[in-house]
N, C-alpha and C positions, 0 to 999 in steps of 0.2 A: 425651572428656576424657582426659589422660593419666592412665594407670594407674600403679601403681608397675611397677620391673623391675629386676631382678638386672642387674650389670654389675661387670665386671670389669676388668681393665687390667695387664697384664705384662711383662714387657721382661729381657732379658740383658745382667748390665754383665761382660763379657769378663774385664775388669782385674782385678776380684773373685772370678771366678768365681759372682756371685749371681744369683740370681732377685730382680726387685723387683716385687712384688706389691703393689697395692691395691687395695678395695672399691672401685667407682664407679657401685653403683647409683643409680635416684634418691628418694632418700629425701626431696629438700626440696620440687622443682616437681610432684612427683605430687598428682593433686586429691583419693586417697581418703581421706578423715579416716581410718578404721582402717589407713593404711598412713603417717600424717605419722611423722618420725622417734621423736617420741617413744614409740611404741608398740611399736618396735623396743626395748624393753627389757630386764632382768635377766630377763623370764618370757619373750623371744623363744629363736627358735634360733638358732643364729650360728654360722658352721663355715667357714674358709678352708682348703681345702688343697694341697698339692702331690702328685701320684701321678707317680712318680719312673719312668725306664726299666725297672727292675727290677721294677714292681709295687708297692712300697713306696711311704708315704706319710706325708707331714708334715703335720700339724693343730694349725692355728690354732681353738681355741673358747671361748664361754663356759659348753659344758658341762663337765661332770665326764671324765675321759680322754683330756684332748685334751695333743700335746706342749710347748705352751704357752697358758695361758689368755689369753685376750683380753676385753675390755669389750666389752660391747654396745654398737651403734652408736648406739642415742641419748645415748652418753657418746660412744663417739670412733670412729670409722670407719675401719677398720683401714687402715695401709698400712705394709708390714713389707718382711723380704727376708729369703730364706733362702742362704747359703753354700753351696756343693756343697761335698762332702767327697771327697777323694782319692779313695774308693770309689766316688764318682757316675758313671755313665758318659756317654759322649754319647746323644742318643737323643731319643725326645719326651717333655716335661715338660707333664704336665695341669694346670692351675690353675684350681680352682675358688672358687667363694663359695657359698655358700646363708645364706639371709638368710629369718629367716618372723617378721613379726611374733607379739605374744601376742594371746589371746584376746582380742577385742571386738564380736562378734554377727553377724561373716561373714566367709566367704571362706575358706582353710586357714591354720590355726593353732596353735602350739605351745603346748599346754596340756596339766596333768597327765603333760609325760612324751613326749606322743603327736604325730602331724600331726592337721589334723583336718578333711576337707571339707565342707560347707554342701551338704544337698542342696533345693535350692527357691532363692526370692528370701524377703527379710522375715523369715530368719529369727533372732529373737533369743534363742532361748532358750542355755542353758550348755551346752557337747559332753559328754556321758558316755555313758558303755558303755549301749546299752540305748534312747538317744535314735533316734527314725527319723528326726531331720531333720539327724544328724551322724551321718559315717562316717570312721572312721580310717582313711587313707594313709599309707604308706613313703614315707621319705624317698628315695627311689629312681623313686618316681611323684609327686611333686611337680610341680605346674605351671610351665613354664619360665618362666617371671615370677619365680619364687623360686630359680632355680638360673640360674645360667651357668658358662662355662668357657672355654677358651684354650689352645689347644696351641703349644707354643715346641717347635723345633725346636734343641737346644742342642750344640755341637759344644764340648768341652774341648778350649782351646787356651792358656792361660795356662801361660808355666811361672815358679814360684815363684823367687824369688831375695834374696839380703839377710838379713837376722837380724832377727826377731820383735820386735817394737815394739808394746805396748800403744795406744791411742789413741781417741778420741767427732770426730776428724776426719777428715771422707773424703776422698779424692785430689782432690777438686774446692778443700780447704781450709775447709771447712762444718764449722762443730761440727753433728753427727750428736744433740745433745738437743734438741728444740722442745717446743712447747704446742701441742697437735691443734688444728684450727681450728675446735672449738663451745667448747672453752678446758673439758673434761670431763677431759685429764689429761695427762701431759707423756709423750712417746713417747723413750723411750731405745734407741738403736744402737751396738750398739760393733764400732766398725770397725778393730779392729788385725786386721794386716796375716797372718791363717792362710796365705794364700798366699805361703809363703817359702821359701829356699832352707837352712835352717840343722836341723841333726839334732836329733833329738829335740822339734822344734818347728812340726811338721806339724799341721793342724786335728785332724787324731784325738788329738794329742798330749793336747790339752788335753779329757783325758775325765772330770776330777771339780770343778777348781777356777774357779769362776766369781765374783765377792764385787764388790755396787755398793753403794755407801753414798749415802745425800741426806741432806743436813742442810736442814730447810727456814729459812722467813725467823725461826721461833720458835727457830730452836736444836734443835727435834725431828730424833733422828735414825732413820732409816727403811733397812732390810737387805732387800736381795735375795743371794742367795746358795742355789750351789748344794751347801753343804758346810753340816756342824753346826758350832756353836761352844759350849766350854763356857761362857761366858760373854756369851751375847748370845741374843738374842732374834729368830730371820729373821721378818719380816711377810708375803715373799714366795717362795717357794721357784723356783728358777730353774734352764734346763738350762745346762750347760757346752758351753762352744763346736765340741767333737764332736759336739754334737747336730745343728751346722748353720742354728739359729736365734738370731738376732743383736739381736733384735729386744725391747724390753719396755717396759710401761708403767705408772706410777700414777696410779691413778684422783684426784682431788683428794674432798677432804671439804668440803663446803661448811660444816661446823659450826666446822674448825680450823683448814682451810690459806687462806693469807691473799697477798696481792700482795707478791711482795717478790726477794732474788735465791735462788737455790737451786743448791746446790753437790753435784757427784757426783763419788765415786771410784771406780775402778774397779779391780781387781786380776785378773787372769788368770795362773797358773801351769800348768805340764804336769807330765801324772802320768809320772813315769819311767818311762824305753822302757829295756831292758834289751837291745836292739839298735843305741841310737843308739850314735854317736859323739861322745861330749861332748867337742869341743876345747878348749873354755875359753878361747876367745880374747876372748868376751864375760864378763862377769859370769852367770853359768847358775844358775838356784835349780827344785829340780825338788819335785813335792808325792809325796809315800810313806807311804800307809800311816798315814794324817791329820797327819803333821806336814811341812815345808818343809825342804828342805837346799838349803845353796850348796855346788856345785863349787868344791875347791879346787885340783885336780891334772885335767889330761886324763883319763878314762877309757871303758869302755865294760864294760857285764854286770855293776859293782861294784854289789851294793847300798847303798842311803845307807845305810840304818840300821844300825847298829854296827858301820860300816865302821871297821876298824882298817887300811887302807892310808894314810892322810892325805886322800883324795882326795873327799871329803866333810865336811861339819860341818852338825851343826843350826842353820838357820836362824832365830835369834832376835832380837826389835826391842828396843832398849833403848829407844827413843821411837815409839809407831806410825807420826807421820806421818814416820818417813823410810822407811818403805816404799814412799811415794806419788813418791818420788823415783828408783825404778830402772826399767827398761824396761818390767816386765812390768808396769807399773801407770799411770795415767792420772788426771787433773783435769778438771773441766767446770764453769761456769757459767752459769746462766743468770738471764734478769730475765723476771716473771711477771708481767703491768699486769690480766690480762682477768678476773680474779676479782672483782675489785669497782672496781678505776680506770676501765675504759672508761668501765663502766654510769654510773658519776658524772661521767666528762663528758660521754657524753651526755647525764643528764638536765638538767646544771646550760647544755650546749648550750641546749638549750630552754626553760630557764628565763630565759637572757642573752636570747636572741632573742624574746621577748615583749616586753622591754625595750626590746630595741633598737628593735624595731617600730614602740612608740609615742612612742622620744627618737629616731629617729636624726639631726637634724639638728640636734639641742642636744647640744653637746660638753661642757657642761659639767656637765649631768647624766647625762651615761655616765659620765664620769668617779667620780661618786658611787653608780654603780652596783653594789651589793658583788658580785649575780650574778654581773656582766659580769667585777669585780677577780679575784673566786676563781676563774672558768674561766682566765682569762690567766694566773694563777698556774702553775692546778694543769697548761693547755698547757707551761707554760715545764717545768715539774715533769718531764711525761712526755717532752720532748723532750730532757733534759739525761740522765734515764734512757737513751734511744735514746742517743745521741751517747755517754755511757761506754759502754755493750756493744760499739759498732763502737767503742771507743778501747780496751777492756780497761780500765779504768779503773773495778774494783770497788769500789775503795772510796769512791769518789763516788757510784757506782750505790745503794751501802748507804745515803748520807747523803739521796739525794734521795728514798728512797721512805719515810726519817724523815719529809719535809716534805708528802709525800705522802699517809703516813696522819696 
């Protein structure tokens, strides 16, 4: 019978200069019950990383110290991508996963902290220090069932060009926000363009100010952000795009968050280089020292802050969202049906089709059939949803998922 097994999948997009990594173990057609996906939970280990030419390494986890938390894969099965930064060099790039289910009465598992291997068959007792029929293992001696890896061979050839442009669209034209495919949380990417040819706007540039907003279908709104605010509240603490990871996700609540469109902002600023050369041929707003300034004059080594040459001014909003309006900033929407729409068509599918089953060749008791009315309804419902997102056309998107719930 198939067993469960790590897997992994990697690949170099040039243009980007990134790494695109995903998890591709198999979690769904493997036949051990202690290894179905749901056991892969909040008590699993879960660890993606990258071990860079230099030695240095980037970590994706759900534990505690890693450079971005990630969800467990019985919520959402990682598939991210990290940016090389100007520093990265060519060379080979290790990509691993390690994936251990939790604790449920065999095999090696993350429990209390530890690994933990099964010595015997049958046996169910709990792993603790002290047990003879459980031995703790490093994760380092793990069975390759729970570990894989990938060496990419990566030659930097990209060169940067153009002025920095915010953006959730990749060079393919894809808005870069989806819904994972168990519908456990929405995966956000932000792909403006670090690969540029413009001063003071190199990916290292952007080493403090990272800020994503979600307003969901409620009107709730939800901060990722890797900066304090006096007046706001971050739910999630995030790196800034020097970090090299581009990648982030929320998990959905099944108690609050509901089918409907959901909207993100995005802001990315650079913490001033006192080497660039600001020509100011763009509008230029640089972050110092917790607050924003915009360039008013060309300069280079001026500090913003209580610059008395002219060539700076505190960057302040007299309305926020016209901030969402300048380069360094970005818009995204999306439409959410898989929280509770699918599950109701298809139950109300199989409720029509019992119907049908035993009218179908009286037309004029389908016709009186409310089953059969409310699914053609609520098909017409999610299909005019689909046709506004491919039209842009939000604010029809909003009215149909009125008729929807």
């Amino acid at each position: 019978m198939p067993i469960f097994q790590a897997a992994i999948t990697s690949s170099y997009d040039s243009n980007q200069e990134a790494i695109l990594i995903a998890d591709s173990s198999d979690y769904v057609t493997n036949t051990q019950p202690t290894h179905a996906q749901a056991k892969f939970d909040g008590n699993s280990f879960y660890r993606v990383d990258i071990t860079k030419p230099d030695n240095s390494t980037f970590v994706w986890s759900n534990q505690v110290g890693a450079d971005v938390t990630i969800a467990s894969p019985s919520l959402n099965i990682f598939d991210g991508s990290l940016v090389l930064l100007p520093s990265d060099g060519s060379g080979d790039y290790v990509n691993r996963v390690i994936s251990v289910p939790s604790w449920s009465d065999e095999d090696p598992y993350n429990h209390s902290g530890y690994f933990w291997q099964v010595i015997g068959d049958g046996i169910t007792s709990e792993p603790a220090v002290g047990n003879p029929e459980w031995t703790i293992v490093s994760m380092s001696a793990l069975n390759a069932k729970y570990v894989a890896e990938e060496t990419l061979q990566i030659t930097k050839s990209a060169v940067g060009s153009g002025s920095f442009n915010g953006t959730f669209v990749d060079s393919d034209g894809n808005t870069t926000i989806s819904v994972t495919s168990n519908c456990g949380s929405i995966e956000i990417t932000d792909s403006s363009n670090y690969l540029n040819g413009e001063a003071g706007h190199a990916q290292s540039d952007f080493s403090d100010y990272r800020f994503i907003r979600m307003r969901t279908p409620s009107g709730r709104l939800y901060y990722f952000s890797s900066v304090e605010f006096d007046d706001l509240v971050i739910d999630q603490i995030i790196l800034p795009a020097s970090s090299g990871g581009n990648t982030f996700f929320y998990q959905f609540d099944e108690d609050i968050d509901t089918d409907g469109v959901y909207e993100f902002t995005m802001c990315n600023y650079p913490t001033w280089n006192n080497t660039a050369d600001y020509s100011n041929t763009e509008e230029t707003i640089v972050f110092y020292n917790g607050e924003l300034y915009r360039a008013l004059l060309p300069s280079q080594g001026i500090v913003p802050e209580n610059d008395a040459t002219g060539s700076w001014e505190l960057y302040e909003l007299t309305d926020p969202e016209d901030e969402y309006t300048t380069r360094y900033c970005t818009c995204a929407k999306i439409a959410v049906l898989c929280i509770s729409t699918y599950d109701c068509l298809e139950k109300m599918v199989r409720d029509a089709y019992c119907k049908i089953d035993t009218d179908y060749c009286n037309d004029d008791l389908l016709c009186e059939n409310k089953r059969l009315l409310d699914l053609i309804k609520l098909f017409v419902a999610i299909r005019s949803v689909e046709y506004g997102v491919n039209n842009n056309q939000w604010e029809e998107v909003a009215n149909h998922f009125q008729i929807i719930s």
